[in-house]
C-alpha positions as CSV (number, residue, x, y, z in Angstrom):
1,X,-5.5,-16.9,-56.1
2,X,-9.2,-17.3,-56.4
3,X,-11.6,-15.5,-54.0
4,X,-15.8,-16.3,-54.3
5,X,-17.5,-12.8,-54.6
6,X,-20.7,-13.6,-52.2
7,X,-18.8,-15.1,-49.1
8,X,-15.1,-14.2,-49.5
9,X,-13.6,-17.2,-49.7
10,X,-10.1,-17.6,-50.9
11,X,-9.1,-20.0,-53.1
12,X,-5.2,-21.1,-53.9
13,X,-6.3,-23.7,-56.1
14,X,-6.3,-22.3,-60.0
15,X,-8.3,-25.2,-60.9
16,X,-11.0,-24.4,-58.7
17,X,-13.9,-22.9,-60.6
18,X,-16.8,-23.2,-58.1
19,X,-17.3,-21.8,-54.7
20,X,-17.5,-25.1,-52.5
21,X,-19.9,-23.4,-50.1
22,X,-22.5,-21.5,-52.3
23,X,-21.7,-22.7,-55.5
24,X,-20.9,-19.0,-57.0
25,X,-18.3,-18.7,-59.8
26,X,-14.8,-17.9,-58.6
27,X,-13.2,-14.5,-59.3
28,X,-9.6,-14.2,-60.4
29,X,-7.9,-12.4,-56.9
30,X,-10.3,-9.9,-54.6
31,X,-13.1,-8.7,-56.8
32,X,-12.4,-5.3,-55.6
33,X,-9.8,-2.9,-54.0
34,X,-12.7,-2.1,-51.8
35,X,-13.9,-5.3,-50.8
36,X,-10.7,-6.5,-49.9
37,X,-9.8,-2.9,-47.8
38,X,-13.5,-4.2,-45.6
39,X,-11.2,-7.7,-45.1
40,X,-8.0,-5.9,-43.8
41,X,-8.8,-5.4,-39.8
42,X,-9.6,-8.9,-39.7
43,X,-7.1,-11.0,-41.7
44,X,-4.2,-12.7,-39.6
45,X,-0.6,-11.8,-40.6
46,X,0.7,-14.5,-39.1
47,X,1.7,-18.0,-40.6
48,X,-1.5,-19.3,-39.6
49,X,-3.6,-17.4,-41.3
50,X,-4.3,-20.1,-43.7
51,X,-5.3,-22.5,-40.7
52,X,-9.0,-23.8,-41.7
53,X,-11.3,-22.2,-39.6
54,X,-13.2,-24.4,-37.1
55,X,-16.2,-23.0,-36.5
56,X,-19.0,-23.5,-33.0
57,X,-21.4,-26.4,-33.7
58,X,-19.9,-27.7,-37.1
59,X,-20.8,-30.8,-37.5
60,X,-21.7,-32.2,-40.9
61,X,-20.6,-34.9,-42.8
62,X,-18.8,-32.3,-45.8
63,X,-18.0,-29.3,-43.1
64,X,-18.5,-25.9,-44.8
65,X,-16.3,-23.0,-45.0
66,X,-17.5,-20.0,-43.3
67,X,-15.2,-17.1,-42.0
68,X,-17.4,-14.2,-40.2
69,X,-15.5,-11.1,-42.2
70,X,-16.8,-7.8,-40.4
71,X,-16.9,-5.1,-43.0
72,X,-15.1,-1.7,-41.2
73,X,-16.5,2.0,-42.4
74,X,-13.5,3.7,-44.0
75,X,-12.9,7.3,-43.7
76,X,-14.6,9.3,-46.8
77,X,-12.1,11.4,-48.4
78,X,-9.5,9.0,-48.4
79,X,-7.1,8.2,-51.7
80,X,-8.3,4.6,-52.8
81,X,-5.6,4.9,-55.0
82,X,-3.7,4.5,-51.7
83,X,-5.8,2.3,-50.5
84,X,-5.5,-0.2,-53.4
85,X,-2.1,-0.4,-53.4
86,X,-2.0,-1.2,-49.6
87,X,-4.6,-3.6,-50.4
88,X,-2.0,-5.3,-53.0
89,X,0.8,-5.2,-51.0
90,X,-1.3,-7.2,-48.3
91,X,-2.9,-9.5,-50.8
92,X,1.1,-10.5,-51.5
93,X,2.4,-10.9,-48.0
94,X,-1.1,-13.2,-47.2
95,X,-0.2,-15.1,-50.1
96,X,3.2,-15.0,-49.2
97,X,2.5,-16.3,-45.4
98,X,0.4,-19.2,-46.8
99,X,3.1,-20.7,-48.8
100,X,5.6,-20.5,-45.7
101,X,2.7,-22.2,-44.1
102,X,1.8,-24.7,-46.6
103,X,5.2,-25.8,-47.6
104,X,7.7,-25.1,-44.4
105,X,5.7,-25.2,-41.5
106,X,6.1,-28.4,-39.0
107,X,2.5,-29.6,-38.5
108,X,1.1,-28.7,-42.4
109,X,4.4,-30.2,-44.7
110,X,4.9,-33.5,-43.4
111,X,3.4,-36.7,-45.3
112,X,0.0,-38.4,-43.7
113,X,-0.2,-42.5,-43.6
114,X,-3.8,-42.8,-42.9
115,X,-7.1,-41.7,-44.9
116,X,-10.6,-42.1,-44.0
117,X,-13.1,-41.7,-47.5
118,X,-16.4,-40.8,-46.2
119,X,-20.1,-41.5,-47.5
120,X,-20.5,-38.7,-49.7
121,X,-23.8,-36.8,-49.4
122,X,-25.8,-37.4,-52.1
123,X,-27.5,-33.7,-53.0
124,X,-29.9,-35.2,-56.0
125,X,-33.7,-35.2,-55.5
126,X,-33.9,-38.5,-56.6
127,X,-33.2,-40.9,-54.0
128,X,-32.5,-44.2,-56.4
129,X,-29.1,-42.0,-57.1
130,X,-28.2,-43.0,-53.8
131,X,-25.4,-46.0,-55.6
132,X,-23.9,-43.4,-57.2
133,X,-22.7,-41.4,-53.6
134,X,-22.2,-44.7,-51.6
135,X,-20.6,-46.4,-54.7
136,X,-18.0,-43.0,-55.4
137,X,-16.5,-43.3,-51.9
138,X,-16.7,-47.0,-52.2
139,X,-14.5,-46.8,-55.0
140,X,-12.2,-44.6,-53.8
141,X,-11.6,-46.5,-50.5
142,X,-10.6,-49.8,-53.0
143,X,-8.4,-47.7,-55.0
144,X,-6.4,-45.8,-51.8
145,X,-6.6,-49.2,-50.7
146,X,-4.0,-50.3,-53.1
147,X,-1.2,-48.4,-51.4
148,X,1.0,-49.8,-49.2
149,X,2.0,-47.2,-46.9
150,X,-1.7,-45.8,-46.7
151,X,-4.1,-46.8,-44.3
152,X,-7.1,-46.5,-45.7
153,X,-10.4,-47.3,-43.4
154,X,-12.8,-49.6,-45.3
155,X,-16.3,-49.3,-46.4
156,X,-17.3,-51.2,-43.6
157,X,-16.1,-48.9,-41.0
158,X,-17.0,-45.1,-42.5
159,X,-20.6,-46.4,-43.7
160,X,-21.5,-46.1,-39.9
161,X,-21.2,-42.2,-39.9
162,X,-23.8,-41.9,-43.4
163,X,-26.5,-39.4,-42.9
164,X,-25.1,-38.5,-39.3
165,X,-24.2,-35.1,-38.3
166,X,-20.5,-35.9,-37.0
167,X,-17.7,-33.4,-36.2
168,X,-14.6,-34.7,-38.8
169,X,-12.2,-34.3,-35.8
170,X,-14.1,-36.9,-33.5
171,X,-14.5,-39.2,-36.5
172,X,-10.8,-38.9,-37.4
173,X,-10.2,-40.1,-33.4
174,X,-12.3,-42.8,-33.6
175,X,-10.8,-44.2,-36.5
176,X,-7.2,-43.5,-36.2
177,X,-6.6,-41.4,-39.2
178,X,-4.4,-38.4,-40.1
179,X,-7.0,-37.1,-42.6
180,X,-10.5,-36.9,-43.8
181,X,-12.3,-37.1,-47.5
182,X,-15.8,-35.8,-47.4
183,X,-18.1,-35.0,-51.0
184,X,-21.0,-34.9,-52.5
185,X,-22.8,-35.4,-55.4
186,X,-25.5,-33.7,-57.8
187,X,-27.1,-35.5,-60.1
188,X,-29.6,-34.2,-62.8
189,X,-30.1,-36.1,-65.6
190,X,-27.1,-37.0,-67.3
191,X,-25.3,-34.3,-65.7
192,X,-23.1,-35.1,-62.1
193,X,-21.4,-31.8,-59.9
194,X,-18.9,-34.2,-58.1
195,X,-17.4,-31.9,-55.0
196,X,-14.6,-33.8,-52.7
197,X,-12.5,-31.7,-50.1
198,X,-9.6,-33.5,-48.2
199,X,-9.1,-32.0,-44.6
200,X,-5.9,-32.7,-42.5
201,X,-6.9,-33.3,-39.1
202,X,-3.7,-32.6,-37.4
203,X,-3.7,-29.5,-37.7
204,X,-7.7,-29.1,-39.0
205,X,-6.7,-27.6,-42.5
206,X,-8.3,-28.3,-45.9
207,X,-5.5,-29.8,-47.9
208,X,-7.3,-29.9,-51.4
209,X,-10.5,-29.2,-52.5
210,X,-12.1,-29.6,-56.7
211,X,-15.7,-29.2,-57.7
212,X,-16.3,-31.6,-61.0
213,X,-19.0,-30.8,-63.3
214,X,-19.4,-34.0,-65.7
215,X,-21.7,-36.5,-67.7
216,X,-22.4,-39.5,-66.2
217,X,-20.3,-41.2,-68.5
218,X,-17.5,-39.4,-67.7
219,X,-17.8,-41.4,-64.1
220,X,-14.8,-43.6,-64.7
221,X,-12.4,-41.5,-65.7
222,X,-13.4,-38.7,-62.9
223,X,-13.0,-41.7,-59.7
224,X,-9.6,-41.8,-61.0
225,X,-8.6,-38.1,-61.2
226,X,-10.1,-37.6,-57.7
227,X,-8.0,-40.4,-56.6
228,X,-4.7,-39.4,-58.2
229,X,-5.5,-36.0,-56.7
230,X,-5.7,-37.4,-53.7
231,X,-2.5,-39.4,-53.5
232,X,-0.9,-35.8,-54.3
233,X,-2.2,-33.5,-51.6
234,X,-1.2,-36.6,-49.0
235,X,2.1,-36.0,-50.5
236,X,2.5,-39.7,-51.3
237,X,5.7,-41.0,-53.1
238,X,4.3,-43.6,-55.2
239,X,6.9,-46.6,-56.9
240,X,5.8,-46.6,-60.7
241,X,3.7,-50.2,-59.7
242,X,1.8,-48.1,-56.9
243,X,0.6,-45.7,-59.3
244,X,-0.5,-48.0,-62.2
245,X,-2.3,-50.0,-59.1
246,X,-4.7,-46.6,-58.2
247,X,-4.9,-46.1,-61.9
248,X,-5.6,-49.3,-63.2
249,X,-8.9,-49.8,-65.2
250,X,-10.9,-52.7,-64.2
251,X,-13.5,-51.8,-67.0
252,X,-13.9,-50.1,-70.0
253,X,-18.0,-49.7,-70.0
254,X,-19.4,-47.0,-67.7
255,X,-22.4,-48.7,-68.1
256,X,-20.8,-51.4,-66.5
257,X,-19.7,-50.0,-64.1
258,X,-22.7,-48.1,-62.8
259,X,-24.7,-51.2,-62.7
260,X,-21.2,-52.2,-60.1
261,X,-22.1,-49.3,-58.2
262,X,-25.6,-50.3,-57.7
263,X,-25.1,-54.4,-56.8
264,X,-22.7,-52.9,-54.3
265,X,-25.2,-50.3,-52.7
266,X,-27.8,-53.7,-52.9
267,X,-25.5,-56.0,-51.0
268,X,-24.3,-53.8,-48.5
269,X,-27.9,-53.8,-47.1
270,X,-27.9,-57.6,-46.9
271,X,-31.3,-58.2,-46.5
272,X,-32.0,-61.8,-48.6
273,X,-34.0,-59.5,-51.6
274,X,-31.1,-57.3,-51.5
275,X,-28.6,-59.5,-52.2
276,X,-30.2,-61.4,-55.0
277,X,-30.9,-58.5,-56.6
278,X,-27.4,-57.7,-56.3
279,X,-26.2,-60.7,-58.0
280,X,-28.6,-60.0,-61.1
281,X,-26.8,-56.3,-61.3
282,X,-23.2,-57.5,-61.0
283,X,-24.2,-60.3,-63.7
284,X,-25.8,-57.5,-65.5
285,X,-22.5,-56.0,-66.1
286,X,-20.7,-58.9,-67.0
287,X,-22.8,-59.2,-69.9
288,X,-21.6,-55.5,-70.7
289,X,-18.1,-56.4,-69.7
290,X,-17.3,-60.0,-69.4
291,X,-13.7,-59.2,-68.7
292,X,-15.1,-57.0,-65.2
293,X,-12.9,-59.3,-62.9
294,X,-14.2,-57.1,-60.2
295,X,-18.0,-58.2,-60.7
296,X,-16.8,-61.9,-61.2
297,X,-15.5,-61.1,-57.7
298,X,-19.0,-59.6,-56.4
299,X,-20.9,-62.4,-57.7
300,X,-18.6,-64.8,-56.0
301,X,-18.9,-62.8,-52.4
302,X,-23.0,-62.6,-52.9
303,X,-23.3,-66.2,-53.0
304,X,-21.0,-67.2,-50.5
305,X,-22.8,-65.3,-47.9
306,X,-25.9,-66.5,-48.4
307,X,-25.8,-70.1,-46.4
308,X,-23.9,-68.1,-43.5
309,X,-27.6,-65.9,-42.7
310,X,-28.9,-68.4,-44.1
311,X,-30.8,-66.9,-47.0
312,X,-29.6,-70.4,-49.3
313,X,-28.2,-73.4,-48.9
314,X,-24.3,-74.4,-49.8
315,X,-25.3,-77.0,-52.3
316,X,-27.2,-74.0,-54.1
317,X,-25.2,-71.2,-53.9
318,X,-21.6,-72.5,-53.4
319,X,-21.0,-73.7,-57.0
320,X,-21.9,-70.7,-58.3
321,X,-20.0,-68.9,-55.8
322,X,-16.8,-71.1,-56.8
323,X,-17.3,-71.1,-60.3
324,X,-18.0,-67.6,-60.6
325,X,-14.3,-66.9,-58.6
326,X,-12.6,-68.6,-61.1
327,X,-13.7,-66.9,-64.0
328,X,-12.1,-63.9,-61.9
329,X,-8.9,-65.0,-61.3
330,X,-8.6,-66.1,-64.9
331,X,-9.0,-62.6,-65.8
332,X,-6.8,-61.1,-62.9
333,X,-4.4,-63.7,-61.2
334,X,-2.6,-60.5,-59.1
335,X,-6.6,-59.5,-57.4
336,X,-5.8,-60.1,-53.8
337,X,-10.2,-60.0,-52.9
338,X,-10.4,-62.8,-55.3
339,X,-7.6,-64.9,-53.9
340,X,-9.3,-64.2,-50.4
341,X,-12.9,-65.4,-51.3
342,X,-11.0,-68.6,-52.7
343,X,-9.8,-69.3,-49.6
344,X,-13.0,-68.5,-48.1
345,X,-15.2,-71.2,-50.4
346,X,-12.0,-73.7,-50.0
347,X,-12.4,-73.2,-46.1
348,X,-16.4,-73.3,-45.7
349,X,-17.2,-75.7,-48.9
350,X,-14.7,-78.0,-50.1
351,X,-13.1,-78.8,-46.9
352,X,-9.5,-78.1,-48.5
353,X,-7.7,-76.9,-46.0
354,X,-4.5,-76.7,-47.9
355,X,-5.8,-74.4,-51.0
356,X,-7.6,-72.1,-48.2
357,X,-4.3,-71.6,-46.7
358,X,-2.7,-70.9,-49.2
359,X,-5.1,-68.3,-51.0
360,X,-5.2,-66.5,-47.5
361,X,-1.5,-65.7,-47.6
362,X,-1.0,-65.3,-51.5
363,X,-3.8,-62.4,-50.9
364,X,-1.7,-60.9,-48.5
365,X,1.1,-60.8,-50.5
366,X,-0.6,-58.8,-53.1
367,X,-2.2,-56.2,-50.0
368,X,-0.9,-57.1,-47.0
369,X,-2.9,-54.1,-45.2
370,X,-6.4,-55.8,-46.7
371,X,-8.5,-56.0,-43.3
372,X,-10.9,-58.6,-44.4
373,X,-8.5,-61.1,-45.4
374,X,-6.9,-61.3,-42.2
375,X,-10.8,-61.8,-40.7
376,X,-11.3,-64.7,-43.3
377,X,-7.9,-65.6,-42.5
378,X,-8.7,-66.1,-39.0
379,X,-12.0,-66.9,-38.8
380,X,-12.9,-69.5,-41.2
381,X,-9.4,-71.3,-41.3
382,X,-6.9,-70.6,-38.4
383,X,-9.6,-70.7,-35.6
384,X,-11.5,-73.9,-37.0
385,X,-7.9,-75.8,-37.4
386,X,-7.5,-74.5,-33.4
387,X,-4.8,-72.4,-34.3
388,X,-5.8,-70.2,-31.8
389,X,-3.1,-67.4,-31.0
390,X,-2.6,-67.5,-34.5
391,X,-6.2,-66.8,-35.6
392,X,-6.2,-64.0,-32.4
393,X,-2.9,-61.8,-33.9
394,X,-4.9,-62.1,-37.6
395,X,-8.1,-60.4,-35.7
396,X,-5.9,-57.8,-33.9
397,X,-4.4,-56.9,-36.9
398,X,-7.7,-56.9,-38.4
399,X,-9.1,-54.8,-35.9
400,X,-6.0,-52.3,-36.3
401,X,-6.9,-51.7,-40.0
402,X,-10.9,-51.7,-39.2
403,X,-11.5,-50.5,-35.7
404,X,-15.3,-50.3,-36.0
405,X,-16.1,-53.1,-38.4
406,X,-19.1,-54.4,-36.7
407,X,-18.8,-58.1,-38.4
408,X,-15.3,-57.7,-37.7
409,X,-15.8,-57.0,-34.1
410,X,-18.9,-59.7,-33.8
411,X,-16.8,-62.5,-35.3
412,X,-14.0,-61.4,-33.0
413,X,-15.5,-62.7,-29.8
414,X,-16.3,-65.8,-31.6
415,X,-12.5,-66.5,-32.1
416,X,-12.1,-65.9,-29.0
417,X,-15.4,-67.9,-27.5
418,X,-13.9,-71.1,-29.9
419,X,-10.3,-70.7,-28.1
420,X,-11.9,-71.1,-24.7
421,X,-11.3,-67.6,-23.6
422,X,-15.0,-66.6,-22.4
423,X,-13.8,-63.3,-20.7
424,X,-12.6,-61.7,-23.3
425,X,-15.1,-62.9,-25.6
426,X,-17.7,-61.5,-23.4
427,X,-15.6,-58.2,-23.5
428,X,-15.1,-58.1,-27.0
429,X,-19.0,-59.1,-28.0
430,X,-20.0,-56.1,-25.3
431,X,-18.0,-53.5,-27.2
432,X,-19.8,-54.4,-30.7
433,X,-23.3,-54.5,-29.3
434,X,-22.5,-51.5,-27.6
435,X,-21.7,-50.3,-30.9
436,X,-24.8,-50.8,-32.3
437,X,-27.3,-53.0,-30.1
438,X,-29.7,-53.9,-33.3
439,X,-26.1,-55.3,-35.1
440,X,-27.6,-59.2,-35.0
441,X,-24.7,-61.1,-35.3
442,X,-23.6,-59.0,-32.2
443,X,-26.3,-59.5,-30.3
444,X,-25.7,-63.2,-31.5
445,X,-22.4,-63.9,-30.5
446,X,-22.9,-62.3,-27.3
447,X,-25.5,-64.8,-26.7
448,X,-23.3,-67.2,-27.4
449,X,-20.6,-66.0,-25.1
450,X,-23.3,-65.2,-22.5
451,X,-23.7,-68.8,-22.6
452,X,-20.4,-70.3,-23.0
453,X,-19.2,-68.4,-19.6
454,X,-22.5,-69.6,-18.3
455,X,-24.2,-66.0,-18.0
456,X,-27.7,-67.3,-19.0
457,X,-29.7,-65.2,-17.7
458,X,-27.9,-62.6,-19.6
459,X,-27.8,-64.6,-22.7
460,X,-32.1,-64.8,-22.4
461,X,-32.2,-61.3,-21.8
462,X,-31.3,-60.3,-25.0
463,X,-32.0,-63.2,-26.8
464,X,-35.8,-63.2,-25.7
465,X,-36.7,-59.8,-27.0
466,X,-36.0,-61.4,-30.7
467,X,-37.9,-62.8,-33.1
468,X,-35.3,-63.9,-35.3
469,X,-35.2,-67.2,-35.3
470,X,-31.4,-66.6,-35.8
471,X,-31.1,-66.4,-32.2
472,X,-33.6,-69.5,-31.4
473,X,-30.3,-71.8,-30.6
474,X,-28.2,-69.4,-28.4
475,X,-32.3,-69.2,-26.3
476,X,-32.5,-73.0,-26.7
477,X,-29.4,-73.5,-25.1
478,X,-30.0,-71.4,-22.4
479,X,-33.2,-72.9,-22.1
480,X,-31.7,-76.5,-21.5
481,X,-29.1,-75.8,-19.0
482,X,-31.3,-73.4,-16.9
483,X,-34.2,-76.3,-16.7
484,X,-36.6,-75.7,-18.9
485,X,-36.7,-78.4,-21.2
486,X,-40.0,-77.6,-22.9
487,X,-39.0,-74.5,-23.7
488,X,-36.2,-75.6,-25.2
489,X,-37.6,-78.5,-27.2
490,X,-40.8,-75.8,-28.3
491,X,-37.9,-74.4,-30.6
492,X,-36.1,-77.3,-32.0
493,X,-39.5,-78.5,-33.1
494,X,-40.7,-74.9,-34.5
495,X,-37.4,-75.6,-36.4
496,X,-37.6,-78.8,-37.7
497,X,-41.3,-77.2,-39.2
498,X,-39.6,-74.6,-40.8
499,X,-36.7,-77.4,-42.1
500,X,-39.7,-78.8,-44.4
501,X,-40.0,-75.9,-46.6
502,X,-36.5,-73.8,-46.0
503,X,-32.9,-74.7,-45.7
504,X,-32.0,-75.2,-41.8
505,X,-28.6,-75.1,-40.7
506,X,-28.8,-77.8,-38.8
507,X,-25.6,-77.3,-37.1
508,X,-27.4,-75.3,-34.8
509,X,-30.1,-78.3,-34.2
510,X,-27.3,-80.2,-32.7
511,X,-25.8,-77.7,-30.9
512,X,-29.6,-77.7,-29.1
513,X,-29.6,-81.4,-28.8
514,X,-26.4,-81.5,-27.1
515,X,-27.1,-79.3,-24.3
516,X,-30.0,-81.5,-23.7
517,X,-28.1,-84.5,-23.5
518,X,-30.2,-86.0,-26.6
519,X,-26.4,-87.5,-27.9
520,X,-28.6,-89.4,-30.6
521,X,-30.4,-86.3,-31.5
522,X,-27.4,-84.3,-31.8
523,X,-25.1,-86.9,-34.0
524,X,-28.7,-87.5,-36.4
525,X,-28.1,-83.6,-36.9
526,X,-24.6,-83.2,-37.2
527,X,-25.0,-85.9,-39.8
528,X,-27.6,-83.7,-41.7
529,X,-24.9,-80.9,-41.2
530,X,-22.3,-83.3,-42.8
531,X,-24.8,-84.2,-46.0
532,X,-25.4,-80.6,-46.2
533,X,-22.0,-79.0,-46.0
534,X,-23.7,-77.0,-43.4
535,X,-21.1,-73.1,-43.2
536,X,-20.7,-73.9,-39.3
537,X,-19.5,-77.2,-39.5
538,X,-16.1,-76.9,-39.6
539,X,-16.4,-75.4,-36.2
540,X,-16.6,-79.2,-34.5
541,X,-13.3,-79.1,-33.8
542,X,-13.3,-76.3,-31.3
543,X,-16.6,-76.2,-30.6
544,X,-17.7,-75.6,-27.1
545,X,-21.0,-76.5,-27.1
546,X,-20.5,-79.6,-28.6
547,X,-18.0,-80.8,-25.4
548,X,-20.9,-83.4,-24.3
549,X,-20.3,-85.7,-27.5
550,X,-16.7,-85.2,-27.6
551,X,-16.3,-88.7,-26.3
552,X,-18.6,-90.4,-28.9
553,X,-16.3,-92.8,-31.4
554,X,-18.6,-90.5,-33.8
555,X,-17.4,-87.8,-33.3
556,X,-14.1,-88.1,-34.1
557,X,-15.4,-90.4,-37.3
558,X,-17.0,-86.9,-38.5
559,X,-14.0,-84.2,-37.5
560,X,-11.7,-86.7,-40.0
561,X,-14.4,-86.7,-42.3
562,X,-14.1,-83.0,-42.5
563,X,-10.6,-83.3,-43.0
564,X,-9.6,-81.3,-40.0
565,X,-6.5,-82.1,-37.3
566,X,-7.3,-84.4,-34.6
């Protein structure tokens, strides 16, 4: 046992060297007989007394430790001789209670199944080391991922709580997790202090805690210790291909790998500057590491994105997308993200239905519990090819893994808006602009749904406060069927201007056309769409919006050219 000298802490950990409140240097057992005889009217002899203490008002991303110890006068006179011994003998029966309590009680032995990793606080003065907090979680959340029986909530859905002062307990609820990761990280110079504690929630009791003092290129090899640590305090029984997956090295170069870490912390703001500058970090590491399968991977993702916002057209950034996704699965056929964003370039750019299908289910064969492939899974194949209850279970399932993924929960509503179920797409797109009302693809796909169940005033509401031209269809639409023409038309021309100098999806154009009855209009778009390999397009099948054209010989000319079921 290990006890810090300025708070009183105790310690069971022998590794532990460092305080994990204050930051003072662990003493070997109580520091004194004294100090411990101030402790004795206050300690619990019970099997509890190890129970973490939760303390009035604690609310903090990485929850400190504090137990209020009330020092007691002690008679003068008396034999500390005595009084040591007692002092001992009390030390052994604590010690002995906690190991009844650790390893036999009920609530504290049993294994957990679920894990949420979250942003770890990043101590340093220098703000720019802000890739190195974001990107340590981030890493540990792909590596947990790998394990079957662990849910593990993604990236996606703990980023929400960064910077937020957020009682663990109410976090744990809203995620559906056993157990909490929480850290920090000090950086100065070359030098990192890494500190990680893992809290069981059932029972609100810090399982593990480790305070790493290391040079930066030490990085690699540290994610992986914390991770393995991890896996043992959750008292996982790994298969010997379970461990070599949370252990495997997907570079060499720490180099390379911090330059990862910082394209990731660039494209998960997703702002156009962002992400380019992302793709000249991940390429960055390639050049370090041009067998990093993972960056390959990252590249890939980047570009693919890009015409969805849109921030670039397919023609420019799909190729490089594709050929960028094949370099990584020539390094790593068994990488179920890359075998996902296959599917996701075969669904959106080359039309080829078959490959996307089968990439979607080969990636979850190699991680069945990854949440965003059954999103791509659904979104961008099953719900096009008007699967519809099939594309719904892949959602709910995604939603099950990733509760509060707000692009999860956007797109959700969409499915369900495409399969003609307004209601609940109006439901759905409530609860993720609820979520976070700035979240613009919520706000967009509530528009949408607004409109689809014929709630346009709704739909304007929102949609008129914006200045995002993002949103200049869903107000266009609305527009058109509530009479006001002009209005309606003002837009379509302010974005046939912008056409002349930008890539326009002009999907949307049509979509606008339609609703004005301009069937001409529309098809001269859709056409456009066609040349253009315009992300959306594939969405003529089940498209409501485009029901006024349905009827046109040219329209089913273009959903066979698309190479979609009749």
């Amino acid at each position: 046992m290990k006890r810090c000298p300025e708070c009183m802490r105790d310690y069971y950990d022998d590794t532990m060297l460092y305080c994990l409140d204050d930051g003072s240097a662990l003493l070997e057992g109580p520091a004194t007989a004294e100090r411990l005889i101030d402790m004795l009217p206050t300690v619990e002899m019970t099997s509890g007394s190890s129970r973490r203490p939760s303390l009035p008002g604690e609310k903090t991303a990485f929850l400190p430790y504090g137990v209020g110890y009330q020092s007691q006068e002690v008679r003068r006179g008396l034999d500390k001789r005595i009084l040591a011994g007692a002092a001992l003998a009390l030390a052994v029966f604590a010690f002995a209670g906690f190991l009844v309590y650790r390893y036999l009680s009920p609530d504290g032995s049993g294994p957990i199944n679920s894990i949420a990793v979250l942003p770890f606080q990043n101590n340093s003065s220098d703000a720019d080391t802000d890739y190195l907090s974001d990107g340590l979680s981030e890493s540990l959340i792909f590596r947990l991922s790998q394990l079957p029986g662990l849910k593990v909530s993604p990236t996606s859905s703990v980023i929400r709580y960064k910077g937020k002062d957020t009682d663990l307990a109410s976090i744990a609820k809203e995620l559906g997790v056993e157990s909490v990761m929480t850290g920090r990280v000090v950086s100065r110079g070359d030098n990192l202090n890494i500190t990680v504690e893992l809290v069981d929630i059932r029972n609100n009791r810090s399982l593990w805690g480790q305070q790493y003092e290391r040079k930066m290129s030490d990085l690699l090899t540290t994610q992986r210790q914390i991770t393995e640590a991890i896996t043992q305090n959750l008292q996982l029984k790994l298969a010997g291909n379970e461990t070599k997956a949370i252990t495997k090295r997907y570079t060499d170069s720490n180099e390379a790998y911090q330059l990862y870490l910082k394209g990731r912390f660039h494209f998960a703001r997703r702002t156009e500057e962002d992400i380019l500058r992302s793709i000249d970090l991940f390429r960055q590491a390639i050049a370090l590491d041009p067998a990093f399968a993972l960056a390959y991977v990252a590249v890939a993702e980047s570009y693919a994105v890009m015409p969805s916002y849109p921030y670039m057209s397919p023609k420019e950034a799909m190729p490089q997308a594709k050929s960028a996704i094949v370099k990584a699965l020539e390094i790593d056929p068994e990488l179920p993200e890359a075998h996902t964003l296959s599917g996701v370039i075969a669904a959106t750019y080359d039309w080829d239905w078959d490959k996307a299908e089968l990439e979607f289910k080969r990636s979850l064969e190699l991680d069945p519990n990854l949440a965003i492939t059954h999103y791509r899974y659904a979104w961008v194949f099953l719900s096009p090819m008007g699967r519809h209850e099939e594309a719904i279970a892949e959602m709910k399932k995604a939603m099950e893994l990733e509760p509060v993924s707000l692009i999860q929960g956007a797109n959700f509503a969409a499915v369900y808006m495409y399969a003609r179920q307004f209601d609940l797409a109006v439901e759905q797109a409530k609860r993720t602009y609820e979520l976070d009302p700035t979240f613009i693809t919520g706000k967009s796909w509530l528009c949408h749904s607004y409109n689809a169940r014929g709630n346009y005033a709704e739909s304007l509401e929102i949609a008129e406060k914006q200045t995002d031209f993002r949103l200049g269809v869903q107000l266009s639409v609305a527009y058109a069927k509530t009479g006001r023409r002009d209005a309606a038309m003002d837009l379509i021309n302010r974005l046939k201007e912008l056409e002349k100098s930008t890539y326009v999806v002009n999907y949307w154009l049509a979509v606008s056309y339609a609703a004005l009855g301009e069937k001409d209009e529309a098809f001269l778009e859709l056409e456009k769409s066609y040349q253009a390999r315009d992300w959306f397009l594939p969405r003529i099948k089940t498209d409501p919006f485009l029901d006024p054209l349905r009827d046109d010989p040219r329209f089913k000319d273009l959903v066979r050219r698309t190479g979609l079921p009749e």
